[in-house]
DODRENBA-310222 format. One record per atom (N, C-alpha, C): atom name; x, y, z; residue number from 1. Coordinates in nm, 2 decimals. Each point is the difference from the previous one (the first is absolute). Example, Ala and Ser with C-alpha at 12.3 -4.5 7.8 and 13.67 -1.06 7.14 Angstrom:
BEGIN
<zavex><atom>N</atom><east>1.32</east><north>-0.57</north><up>0.78</up><n>1</n></zavex>
<zavex><atom>CA</atom><east>-0.09</east><north>0.12</north><up>0.00</up><n>1</n></zavex>
<zavex><atom>C</atom><east>0.09</east><north>0.12</north><up>0.00</up><n>1</n></zavex>
<zavex><atom>N</atom><east>-0.04</east><north>0.11</north><up>-0.07</up><n>2</n></zavex>
<zavex><atom>CA</atom><east>0.09</east><north>0.11</north><up>0.00</up><n>2</n></zavex>
<zavex><atom>C</atom><east>-0.08</east><north>0.11</north><up>0.08</up><n>2</n></zavex>
//
This chain:
BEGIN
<zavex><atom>N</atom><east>-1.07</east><north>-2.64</north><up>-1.14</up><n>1</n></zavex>
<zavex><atom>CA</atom><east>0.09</east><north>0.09</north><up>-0.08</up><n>1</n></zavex>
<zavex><atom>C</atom><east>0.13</east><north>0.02</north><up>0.08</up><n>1</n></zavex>
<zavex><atom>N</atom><east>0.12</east><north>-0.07</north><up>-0.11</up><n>2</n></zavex>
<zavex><atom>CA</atom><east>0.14</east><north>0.07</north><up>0.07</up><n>2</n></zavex>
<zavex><atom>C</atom><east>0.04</east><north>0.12</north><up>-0.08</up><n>2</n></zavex>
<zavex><atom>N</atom><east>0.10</east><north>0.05</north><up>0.10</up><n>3</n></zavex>
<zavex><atom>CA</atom><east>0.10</east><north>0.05</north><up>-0.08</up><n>3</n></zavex>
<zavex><atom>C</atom><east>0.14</east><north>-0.08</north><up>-0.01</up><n>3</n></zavex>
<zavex><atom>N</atom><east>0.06</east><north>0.08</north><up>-0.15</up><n>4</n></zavex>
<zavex><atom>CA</atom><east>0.08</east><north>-0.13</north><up>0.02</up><n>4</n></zavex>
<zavex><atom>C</atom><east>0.12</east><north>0.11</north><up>-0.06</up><n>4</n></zavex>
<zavex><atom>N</atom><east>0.13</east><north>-0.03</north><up>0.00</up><n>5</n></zavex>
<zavex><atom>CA</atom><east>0.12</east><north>0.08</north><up>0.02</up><n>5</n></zavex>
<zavex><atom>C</atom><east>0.02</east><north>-0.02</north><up>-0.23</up><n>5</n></zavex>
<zavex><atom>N</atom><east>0.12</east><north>0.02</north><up>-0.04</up><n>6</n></zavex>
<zavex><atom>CA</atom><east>0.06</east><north>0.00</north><up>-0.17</up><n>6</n></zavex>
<zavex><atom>C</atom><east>-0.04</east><north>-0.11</north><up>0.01</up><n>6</n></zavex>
<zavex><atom>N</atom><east>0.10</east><north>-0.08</north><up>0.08</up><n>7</n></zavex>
<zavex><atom>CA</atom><east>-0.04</east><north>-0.16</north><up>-0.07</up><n>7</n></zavex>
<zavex><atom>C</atom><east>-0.11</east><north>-0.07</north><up>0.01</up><n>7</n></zavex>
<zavex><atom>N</atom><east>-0.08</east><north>0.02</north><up>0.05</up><n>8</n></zavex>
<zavex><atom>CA</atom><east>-0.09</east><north>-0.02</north><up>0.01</up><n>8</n></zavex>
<zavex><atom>C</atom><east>-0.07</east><north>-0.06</north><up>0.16</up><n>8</n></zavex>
<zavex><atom>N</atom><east>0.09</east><north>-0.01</north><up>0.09</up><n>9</n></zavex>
<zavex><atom>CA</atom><east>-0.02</east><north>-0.06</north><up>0.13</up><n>9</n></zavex>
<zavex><atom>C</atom><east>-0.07</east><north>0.08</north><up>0.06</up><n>9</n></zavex>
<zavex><atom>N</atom><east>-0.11</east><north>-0.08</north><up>0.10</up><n>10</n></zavex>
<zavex><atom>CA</atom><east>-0.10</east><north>0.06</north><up>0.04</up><n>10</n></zavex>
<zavex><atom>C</atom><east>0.11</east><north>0.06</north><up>0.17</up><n>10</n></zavex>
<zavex><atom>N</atom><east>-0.04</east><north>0.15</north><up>-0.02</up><n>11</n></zavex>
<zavex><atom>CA</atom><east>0.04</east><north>0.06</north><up>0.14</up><n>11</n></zavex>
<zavex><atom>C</atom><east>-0.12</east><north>0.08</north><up>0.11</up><n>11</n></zavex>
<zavex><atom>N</atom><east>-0.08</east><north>0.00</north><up>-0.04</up><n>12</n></zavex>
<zavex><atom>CA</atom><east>-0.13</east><north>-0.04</north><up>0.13</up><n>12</n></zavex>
<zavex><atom>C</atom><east>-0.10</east><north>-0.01</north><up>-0.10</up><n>12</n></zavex>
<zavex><atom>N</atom><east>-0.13</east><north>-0.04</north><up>0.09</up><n>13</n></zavex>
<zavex><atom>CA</atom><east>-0.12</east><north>0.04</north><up>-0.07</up><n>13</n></zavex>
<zavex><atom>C</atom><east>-0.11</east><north>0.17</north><up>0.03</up><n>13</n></zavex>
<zavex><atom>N</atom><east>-0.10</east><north>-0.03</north><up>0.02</up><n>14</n></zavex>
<zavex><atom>CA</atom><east>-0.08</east><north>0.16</north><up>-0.01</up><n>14</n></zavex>
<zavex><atom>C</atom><east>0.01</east><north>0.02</north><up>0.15</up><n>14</n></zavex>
<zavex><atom>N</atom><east>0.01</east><north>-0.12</north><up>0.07</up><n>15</n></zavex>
<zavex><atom>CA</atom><east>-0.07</east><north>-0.01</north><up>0.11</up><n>15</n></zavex>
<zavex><atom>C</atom><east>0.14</east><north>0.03</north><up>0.08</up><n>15</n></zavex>
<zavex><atom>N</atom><east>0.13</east><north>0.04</north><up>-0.08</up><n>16</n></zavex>
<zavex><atom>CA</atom><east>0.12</east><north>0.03</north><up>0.09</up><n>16</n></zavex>
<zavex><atom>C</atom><east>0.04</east><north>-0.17</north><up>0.13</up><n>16</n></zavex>
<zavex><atom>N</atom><east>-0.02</east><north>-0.16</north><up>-0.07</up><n>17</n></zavex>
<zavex><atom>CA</atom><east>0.03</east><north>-0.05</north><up>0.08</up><n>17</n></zavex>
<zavex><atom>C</atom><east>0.10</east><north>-0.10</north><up>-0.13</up><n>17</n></zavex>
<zavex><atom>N</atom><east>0.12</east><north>-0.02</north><up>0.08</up><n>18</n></zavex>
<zavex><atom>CA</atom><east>0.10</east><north>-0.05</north><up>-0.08</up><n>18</n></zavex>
<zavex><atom>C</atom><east>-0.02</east><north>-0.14</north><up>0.00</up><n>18</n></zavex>
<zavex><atom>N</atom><east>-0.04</east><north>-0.06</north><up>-0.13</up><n>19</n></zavex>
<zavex><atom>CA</atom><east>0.00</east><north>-0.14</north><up>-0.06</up><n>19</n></zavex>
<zavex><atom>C</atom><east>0.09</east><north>-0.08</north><up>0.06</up><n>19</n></zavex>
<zavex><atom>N</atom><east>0.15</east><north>0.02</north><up>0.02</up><n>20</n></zavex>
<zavex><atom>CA</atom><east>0.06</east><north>-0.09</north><up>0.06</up><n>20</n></zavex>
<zavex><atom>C</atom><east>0.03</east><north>-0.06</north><up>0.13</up><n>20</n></zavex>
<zavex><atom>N</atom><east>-0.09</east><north>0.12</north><up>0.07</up><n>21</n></zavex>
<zavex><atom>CA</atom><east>-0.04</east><north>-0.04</north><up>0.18</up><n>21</n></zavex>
<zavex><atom>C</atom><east>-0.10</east><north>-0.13</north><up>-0.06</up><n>21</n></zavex>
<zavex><atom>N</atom><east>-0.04</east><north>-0.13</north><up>0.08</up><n>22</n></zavex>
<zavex><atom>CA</atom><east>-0.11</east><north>-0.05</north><up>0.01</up><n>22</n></zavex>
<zavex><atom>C</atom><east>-0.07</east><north>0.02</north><up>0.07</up><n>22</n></zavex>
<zavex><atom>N</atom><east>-0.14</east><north>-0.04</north><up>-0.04</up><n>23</n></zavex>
<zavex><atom>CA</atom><east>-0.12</east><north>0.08</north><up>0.00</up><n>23</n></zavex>
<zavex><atom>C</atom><east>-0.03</east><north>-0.07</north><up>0.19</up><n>23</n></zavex>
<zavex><atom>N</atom><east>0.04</east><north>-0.08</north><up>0.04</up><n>24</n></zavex>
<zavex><atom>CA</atom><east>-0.01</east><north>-0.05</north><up>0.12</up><n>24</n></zavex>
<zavex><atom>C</atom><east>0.11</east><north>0.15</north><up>0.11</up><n>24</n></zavex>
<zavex><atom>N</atom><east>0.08</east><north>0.00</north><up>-0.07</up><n>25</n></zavex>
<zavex><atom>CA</atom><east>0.10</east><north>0.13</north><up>0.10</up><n>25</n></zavex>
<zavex><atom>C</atom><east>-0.04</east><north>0.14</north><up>-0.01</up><n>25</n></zavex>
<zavex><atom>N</atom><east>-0.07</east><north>0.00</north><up>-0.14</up><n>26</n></zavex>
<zavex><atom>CA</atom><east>-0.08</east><north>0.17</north><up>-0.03</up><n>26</n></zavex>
<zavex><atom>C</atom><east>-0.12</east><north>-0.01</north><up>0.14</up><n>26</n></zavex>
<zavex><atom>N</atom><east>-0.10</east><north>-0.10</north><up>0.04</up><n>27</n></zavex>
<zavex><atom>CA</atom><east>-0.09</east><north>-0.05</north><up>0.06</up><n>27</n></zavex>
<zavex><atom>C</atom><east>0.04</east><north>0.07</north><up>0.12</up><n>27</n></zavex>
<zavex><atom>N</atom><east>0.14</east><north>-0.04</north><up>0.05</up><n>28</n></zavex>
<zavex><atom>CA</atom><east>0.04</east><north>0.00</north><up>0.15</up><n>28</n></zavex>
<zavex><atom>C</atom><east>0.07</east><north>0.19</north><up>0.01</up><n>28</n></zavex>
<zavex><atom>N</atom><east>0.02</east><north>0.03</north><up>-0.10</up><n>29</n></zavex>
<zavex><atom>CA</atom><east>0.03</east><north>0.12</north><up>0.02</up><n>29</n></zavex>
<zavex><atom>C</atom><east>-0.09</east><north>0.09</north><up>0.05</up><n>29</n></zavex>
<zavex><atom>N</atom><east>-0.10</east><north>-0.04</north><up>-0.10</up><n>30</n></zavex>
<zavex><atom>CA</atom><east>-0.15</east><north>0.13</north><up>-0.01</up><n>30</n></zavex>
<zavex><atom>C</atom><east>-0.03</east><north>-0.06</north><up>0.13</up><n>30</n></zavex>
<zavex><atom>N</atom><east>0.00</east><north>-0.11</north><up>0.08</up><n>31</n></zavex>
<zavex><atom>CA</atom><east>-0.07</east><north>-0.04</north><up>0.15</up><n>31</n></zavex>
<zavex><atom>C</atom><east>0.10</east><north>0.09</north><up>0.07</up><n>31</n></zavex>
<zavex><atom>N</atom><east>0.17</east><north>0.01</north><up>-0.02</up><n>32</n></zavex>
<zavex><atom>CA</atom><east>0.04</east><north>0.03</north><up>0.08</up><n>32</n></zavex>
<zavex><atom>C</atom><east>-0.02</east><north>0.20</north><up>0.03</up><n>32</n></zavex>
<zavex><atom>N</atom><east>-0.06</east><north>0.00</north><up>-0.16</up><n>33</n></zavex>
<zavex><atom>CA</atom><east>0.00</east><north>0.15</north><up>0.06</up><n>33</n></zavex>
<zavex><atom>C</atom><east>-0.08</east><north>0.05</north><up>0.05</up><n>33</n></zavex>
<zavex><atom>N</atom><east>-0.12</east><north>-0.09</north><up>0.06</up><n>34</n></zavex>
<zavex><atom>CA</atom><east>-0.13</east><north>0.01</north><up>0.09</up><n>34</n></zavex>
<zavex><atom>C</atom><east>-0.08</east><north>0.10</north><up>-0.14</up><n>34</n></zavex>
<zavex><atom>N</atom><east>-0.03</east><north>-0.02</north><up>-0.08</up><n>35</n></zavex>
<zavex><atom>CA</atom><east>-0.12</east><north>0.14</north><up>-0.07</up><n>35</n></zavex>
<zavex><atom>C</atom><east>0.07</east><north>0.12</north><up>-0.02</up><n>35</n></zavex>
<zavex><atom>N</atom><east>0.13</east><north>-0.03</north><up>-0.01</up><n>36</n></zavex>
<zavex><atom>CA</atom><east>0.08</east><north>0.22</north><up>0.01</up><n>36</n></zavex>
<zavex><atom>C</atom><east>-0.08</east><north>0.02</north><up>-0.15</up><n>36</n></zavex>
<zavex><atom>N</atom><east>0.01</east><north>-0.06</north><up>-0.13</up><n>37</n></zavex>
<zavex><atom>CA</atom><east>0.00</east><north>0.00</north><up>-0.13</up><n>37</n></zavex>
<zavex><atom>C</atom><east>-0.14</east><north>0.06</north><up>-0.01</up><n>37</n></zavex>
<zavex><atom>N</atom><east>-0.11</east><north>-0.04</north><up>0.06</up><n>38</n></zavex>
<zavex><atom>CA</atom><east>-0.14</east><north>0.05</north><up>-0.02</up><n>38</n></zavex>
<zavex><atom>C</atom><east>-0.01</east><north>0.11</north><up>0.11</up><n>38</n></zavex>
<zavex><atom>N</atom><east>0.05</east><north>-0.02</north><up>0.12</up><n>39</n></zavex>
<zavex><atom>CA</atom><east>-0.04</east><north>0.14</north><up>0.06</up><n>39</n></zavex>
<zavex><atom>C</atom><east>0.05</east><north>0.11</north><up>-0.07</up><n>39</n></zavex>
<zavex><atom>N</atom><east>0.15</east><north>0.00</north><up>-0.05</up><n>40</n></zavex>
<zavex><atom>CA</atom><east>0.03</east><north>0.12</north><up>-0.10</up><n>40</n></zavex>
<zavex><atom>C</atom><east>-0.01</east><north>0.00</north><up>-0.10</up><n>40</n></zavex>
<zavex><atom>N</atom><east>-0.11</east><north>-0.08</north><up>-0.05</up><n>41</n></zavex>
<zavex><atom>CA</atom><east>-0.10</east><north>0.03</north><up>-0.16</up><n>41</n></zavex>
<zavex><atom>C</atom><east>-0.11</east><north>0.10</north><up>0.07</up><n>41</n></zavex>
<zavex><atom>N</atom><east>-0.06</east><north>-0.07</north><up>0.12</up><n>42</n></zavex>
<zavex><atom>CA</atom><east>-0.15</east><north>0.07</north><up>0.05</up><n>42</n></zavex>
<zavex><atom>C</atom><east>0.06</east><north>0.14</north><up>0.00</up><n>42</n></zavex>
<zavex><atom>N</atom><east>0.13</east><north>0.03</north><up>0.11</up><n>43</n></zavex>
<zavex><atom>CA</atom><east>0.04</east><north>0.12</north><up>0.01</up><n>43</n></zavex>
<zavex><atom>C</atom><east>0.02</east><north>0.09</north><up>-0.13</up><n>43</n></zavex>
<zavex><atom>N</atom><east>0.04</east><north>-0.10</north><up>-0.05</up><n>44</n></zavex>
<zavex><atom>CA</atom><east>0.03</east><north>0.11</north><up>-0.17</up><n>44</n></zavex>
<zavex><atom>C</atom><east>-0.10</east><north>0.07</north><up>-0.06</up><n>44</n></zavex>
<zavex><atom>N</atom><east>-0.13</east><north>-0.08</north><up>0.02</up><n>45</n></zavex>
<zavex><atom>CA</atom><east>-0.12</east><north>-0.02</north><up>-0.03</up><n>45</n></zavex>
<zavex><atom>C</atom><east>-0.05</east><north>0.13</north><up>0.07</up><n>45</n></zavex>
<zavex><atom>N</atom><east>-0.03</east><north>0.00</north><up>0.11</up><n>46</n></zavex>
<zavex><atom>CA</atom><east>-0.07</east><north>0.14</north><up>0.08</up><n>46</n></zavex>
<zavex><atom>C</atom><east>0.09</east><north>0.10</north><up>-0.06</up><n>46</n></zavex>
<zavex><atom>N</atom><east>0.15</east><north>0.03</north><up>0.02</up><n>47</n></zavex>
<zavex><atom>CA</atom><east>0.06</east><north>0.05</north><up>0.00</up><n>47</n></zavex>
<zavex><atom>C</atom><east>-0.06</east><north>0.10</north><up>-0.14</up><n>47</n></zavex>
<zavex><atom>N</atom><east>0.00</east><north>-0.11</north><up>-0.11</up><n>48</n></zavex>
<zavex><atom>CA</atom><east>-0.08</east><north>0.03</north><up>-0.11</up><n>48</n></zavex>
<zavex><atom>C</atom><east>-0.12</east><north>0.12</north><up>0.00</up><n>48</n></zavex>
<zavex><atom>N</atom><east>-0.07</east><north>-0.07</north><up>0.03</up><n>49</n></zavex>
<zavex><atom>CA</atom><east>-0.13</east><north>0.05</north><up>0.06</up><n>49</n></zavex>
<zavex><atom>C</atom><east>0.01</east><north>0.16</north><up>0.06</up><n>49</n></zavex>
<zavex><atom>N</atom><east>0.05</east><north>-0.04</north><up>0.10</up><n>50</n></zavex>
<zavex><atom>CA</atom><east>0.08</east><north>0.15</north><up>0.05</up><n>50</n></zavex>
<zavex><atom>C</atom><east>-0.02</east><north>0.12</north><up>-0.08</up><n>50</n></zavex>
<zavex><atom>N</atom><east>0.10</east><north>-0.05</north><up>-0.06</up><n>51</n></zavex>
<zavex><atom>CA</atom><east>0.06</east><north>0.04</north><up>-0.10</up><n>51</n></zavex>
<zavex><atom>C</atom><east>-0.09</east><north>0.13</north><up>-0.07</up><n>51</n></zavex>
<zavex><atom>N</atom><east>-0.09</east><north>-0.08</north><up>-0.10</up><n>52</n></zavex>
<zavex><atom>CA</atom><east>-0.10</east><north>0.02</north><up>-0.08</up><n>52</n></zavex>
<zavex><atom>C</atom><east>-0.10</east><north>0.09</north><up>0.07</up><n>52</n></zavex>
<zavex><atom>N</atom><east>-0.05</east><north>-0.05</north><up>0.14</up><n>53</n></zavex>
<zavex><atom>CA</atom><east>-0.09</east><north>0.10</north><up>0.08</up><n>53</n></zavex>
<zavex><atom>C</atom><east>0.05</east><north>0.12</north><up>0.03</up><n>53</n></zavex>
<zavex><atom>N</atom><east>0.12</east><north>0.00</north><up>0.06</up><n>54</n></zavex>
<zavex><atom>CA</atom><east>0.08</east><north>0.10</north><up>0.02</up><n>54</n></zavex>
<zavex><atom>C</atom><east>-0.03</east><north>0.12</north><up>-0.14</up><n>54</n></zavex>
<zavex><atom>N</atom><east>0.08</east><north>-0.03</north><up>-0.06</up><n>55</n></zavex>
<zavex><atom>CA</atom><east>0.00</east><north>0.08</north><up>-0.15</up><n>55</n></zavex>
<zavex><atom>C</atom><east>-0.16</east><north>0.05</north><up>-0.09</up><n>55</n></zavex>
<zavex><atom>N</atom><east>-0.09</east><north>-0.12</north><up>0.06</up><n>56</n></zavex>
<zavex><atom>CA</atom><east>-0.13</east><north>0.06</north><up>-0.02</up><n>56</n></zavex>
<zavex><atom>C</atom><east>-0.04</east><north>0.10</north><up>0.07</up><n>56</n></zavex>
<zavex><atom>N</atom><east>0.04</east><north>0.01</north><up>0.16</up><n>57</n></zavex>
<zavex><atom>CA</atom><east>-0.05</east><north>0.08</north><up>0.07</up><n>57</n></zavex>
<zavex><atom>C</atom><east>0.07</east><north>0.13</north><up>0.03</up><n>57</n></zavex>
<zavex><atom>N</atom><east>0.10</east><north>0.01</north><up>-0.09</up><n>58</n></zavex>
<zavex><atom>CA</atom><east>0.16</east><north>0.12</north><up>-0.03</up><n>58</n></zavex>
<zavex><atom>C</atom><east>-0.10</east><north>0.04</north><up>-0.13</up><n>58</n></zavex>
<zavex><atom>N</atom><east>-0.04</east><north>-0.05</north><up>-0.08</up><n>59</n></zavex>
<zavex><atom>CA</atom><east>-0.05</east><north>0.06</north><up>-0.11</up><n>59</n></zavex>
<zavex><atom>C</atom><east>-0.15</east><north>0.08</north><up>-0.01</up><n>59</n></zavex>
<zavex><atom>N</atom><east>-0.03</east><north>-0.01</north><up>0.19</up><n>60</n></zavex>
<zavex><atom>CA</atom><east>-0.12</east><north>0.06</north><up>-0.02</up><n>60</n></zavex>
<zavex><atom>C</atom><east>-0.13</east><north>-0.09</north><up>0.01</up><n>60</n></zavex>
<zavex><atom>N</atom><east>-0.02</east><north>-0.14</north><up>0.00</up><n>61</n></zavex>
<zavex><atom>CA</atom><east>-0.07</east><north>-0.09</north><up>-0.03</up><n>61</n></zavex>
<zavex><atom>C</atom><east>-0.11</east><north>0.02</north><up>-0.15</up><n>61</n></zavex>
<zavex><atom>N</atom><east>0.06</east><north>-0.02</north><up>-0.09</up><n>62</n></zavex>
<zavex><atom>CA</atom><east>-0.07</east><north>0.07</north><up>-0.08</up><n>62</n></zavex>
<zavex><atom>C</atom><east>-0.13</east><north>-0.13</north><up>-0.06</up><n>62</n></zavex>
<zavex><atom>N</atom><east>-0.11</east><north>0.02</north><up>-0.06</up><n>63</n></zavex>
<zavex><atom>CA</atom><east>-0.05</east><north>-0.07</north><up>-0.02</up><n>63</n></zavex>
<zavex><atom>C</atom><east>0.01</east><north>-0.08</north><up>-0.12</up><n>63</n></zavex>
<zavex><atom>N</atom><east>0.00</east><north>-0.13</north><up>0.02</up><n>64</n></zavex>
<zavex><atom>CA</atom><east>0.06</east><north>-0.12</north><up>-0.06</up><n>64</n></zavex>
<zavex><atom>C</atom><east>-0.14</east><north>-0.08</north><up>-0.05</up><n>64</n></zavex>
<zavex><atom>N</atom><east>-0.11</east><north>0.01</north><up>-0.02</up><n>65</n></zavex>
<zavex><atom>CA</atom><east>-0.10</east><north>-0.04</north><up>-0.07</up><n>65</n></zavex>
<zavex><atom>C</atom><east>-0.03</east><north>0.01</north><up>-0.08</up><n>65</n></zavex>
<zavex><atom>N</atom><east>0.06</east><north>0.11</north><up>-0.13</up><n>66</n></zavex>
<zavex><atom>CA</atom><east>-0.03</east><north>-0.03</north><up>-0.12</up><n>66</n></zavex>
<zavex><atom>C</atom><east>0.18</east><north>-0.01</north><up>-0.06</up><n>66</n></zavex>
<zavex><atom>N</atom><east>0.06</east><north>-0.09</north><up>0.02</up><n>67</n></zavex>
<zavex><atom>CA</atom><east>0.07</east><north>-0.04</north><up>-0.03</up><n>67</n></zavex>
<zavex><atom>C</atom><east>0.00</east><north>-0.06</north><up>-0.10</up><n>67</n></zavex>
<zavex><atom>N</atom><east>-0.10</east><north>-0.16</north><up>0.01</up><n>68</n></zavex>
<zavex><atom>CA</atom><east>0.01</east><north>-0.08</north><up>-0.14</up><n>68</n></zavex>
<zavex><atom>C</atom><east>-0.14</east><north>0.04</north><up>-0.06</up><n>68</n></zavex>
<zavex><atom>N</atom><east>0.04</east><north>0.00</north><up>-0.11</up><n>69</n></zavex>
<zavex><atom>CA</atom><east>-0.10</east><north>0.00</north><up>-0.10</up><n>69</n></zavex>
<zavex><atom>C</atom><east>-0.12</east><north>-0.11</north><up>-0.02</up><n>69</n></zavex>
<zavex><atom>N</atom><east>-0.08</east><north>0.05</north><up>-0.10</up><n>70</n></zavex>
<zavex><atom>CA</atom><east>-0.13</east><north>-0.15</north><up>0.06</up><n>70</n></zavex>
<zavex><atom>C</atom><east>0.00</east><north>-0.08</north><up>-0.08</up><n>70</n></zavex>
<zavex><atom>N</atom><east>0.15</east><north>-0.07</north><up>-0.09</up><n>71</n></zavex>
<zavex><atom>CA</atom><east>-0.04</east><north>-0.09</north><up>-0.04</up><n>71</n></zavex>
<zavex><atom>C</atom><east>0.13</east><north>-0.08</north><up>0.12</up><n>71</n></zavex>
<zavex><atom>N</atom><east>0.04</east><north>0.08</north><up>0.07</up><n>72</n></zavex>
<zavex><atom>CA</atom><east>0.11</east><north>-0.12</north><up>0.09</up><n>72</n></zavex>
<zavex><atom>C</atom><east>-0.10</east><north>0.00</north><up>0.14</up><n>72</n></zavex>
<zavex><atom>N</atom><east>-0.13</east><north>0.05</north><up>0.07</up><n>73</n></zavex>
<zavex><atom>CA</atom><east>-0.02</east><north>0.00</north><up>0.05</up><n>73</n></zavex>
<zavex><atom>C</atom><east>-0.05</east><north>-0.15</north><up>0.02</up><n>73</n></zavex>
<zavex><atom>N</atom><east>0.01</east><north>-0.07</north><up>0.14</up><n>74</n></zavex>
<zavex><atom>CA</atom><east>-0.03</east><north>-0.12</north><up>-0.02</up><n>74</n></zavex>
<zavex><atom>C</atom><east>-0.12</east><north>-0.01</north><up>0.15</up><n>74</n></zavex>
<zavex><atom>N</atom><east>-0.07</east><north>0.08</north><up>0.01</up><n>75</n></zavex>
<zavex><atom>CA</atom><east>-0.05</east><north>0.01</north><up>0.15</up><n>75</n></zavex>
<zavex><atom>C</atom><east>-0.19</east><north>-0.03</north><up>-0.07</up><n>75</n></zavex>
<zavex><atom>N</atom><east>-0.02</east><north>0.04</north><up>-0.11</up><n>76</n></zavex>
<zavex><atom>CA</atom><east>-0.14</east><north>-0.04</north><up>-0.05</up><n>76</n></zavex>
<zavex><atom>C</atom><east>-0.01</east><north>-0.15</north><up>-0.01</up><n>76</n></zavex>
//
């Protein structure tokens, strides 16, 4: 999937890597940034997580088990 500008020219895809780099120089970039791209996804990731626990445990921990109903229950 691109996006693509009025006229219709593609100006990136989803994945934010520009079509008119070749795909041999996009290769050497991602090597050259040793992993930065996935360490600050994982970090985003915990960060996330955090997040959520934090605010569960600001709210009191409240109990979260009868949340879904039994026909979305998928544990039987």
């Amino acid at each position: 999937m691109y996006k693509t500008d009025s006229a219709g020219n593609i100006i990136k895809n989803v994945y934010a890597i520009n079509p008119s780099i070749p795909l041999n120089m996009q290769k050497i970039i991602m090597m050259l940034l040793h992993g930065m791209v996935e360490e600050q996804m994982r970090f985003a990731i915990e960060e996330t997580a955090n997040f959520w626990y934090t605010a569960r445990v600001n709210a009191g921990r409240p109990d979260l088990t009868n949340l879904d109903s039994a026909e979305t229950d998928c544990t039987e």
